[in-house]
FIKOLZA-1660 file (N, C-alpha, C; in steps of 0.1 Angstrom, whole numbers, plus 5000, padded with zeros to 4 digits):
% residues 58
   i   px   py   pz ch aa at
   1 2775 7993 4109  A  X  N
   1 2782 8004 4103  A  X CA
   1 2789 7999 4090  A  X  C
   2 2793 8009 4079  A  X  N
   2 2799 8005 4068  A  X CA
   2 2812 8012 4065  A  X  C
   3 2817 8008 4057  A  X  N
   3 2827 8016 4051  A  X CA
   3 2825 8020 4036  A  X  C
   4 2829 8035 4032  A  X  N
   4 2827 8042 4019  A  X CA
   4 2843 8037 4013  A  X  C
   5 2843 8026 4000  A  X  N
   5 2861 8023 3993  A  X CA
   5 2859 8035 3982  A  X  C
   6 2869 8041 3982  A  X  N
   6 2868 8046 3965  A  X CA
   6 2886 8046 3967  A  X  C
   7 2890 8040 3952  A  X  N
   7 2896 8040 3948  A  X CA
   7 2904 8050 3938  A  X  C
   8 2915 8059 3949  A  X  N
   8 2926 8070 3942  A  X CA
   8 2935 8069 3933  A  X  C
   9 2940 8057 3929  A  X  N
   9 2955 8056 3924  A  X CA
   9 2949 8046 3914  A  X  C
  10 2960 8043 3905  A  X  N
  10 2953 8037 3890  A  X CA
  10 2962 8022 3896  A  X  C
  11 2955 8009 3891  A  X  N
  11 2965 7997 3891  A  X CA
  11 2971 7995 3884  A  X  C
  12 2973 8005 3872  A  X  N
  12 2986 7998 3865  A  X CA
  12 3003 7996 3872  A  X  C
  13 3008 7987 3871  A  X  N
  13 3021 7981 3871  A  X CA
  13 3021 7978 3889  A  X  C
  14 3011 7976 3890  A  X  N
  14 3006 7971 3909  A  X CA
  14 3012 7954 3912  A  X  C
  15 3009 7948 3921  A  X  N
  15 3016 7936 3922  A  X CA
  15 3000 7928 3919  A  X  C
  16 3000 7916 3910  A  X  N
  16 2988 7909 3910  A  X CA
  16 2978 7909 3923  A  X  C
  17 2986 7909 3934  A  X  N
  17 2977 7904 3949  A  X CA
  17 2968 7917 3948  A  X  C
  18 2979 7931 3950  A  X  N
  18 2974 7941 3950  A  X CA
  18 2960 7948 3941  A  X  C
  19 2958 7938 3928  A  X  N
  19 2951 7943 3918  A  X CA
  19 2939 7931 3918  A  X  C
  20 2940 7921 3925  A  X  N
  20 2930 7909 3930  A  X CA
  20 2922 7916 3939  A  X  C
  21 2926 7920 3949  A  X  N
  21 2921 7926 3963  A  X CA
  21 2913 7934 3965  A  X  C
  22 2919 7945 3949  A  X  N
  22 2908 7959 3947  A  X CA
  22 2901 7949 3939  A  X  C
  23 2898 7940 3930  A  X  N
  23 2888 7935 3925  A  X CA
  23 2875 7929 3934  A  X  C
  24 2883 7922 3942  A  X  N
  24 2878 7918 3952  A  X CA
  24 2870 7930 3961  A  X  C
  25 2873 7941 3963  A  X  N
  25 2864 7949 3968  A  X CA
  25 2858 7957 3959  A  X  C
  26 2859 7954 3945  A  X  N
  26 2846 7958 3933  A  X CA
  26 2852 7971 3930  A  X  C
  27 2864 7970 3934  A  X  N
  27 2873 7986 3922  A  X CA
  27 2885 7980 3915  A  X  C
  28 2874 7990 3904  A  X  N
  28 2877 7985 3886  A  X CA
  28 2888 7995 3880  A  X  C
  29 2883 8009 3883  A  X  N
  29 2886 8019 3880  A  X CA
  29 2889 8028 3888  A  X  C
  30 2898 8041 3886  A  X  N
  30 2898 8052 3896  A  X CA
  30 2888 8060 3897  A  X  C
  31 2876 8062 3905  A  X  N
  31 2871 8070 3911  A  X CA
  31 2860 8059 3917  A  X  C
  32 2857 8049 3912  A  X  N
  32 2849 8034 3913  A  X CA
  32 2850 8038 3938  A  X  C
  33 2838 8036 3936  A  X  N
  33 2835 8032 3953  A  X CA
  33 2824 8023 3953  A  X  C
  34 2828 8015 3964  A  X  N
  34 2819 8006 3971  A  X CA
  34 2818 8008 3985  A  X  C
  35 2805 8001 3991  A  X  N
  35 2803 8002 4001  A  X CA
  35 2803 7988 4011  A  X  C
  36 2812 7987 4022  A  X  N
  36 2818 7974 4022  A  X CA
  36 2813 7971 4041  A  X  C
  37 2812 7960 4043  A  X  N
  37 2807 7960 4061  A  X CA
  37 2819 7960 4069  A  X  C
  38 2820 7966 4076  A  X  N
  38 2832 7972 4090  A  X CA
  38 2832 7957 4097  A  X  C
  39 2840 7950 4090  A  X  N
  39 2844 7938 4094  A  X CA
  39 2862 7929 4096  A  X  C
  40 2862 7921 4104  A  X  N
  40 2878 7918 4101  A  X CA
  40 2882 7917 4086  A  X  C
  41 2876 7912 4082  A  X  N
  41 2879 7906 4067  A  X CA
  41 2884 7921 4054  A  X  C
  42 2870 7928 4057  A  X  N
  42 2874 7935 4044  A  X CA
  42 2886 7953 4057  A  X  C
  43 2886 7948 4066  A  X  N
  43 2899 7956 4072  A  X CA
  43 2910 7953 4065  A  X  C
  44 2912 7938 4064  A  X  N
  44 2924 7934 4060  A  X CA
  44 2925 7936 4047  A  X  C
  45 2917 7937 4035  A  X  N
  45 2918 7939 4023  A  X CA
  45 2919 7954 4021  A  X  C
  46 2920 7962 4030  A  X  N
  46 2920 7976 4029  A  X CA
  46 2936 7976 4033  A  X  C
  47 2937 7974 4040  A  X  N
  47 2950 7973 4049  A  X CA
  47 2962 7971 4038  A  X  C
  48 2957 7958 4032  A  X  N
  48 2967 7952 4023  A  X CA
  48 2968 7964 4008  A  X  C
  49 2957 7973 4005  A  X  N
  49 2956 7985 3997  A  X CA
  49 2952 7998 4001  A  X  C
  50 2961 8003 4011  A  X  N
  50 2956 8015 4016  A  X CA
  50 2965 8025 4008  A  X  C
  51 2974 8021 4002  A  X  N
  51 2984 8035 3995  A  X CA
  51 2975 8040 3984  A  X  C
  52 2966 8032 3976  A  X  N
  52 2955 8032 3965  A  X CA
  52 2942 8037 3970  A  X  C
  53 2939 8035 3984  A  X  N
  53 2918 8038 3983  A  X CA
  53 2925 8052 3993  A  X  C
  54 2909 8055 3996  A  X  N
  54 2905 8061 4002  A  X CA
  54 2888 8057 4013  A  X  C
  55 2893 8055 4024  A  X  N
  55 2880 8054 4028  A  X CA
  55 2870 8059 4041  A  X  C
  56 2862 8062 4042  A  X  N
  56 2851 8070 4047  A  X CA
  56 2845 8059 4057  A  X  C
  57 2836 8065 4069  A  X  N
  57 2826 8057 4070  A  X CA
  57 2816 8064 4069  A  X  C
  58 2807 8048 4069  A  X  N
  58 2787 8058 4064  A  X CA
  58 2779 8054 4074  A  X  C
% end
């Protein structure tokens, strides 16, 4: 199973971690999605930016 990221909210004035984390899950921009594996790891990177994405599963 996967998960659909797209990214809602813009990073400006975000905390560094916060703006690593979305890079780290390959959102650049607002409307930017990736598709990411339903795993502990990128849970926690969601977790840590969930006020900003938006996410689906596929």
């Amino acid at each position: 199973m996967a998960l659909k990221v797209t990214l809602t909210k813009s990073l400006n004035g975000r905390l560094k971690a916060q703006i690593a984390t979305a890079n780290a899950l390959g959102l650049r921009r607002i409307g930017d999605s990736t598709v990411q594996p339903d795993n502990p790891q990128t849970k926690g990177k969601i977790t840590k930016i969930k006020h900003l994405i938006k996410v689906t599963e596929e």
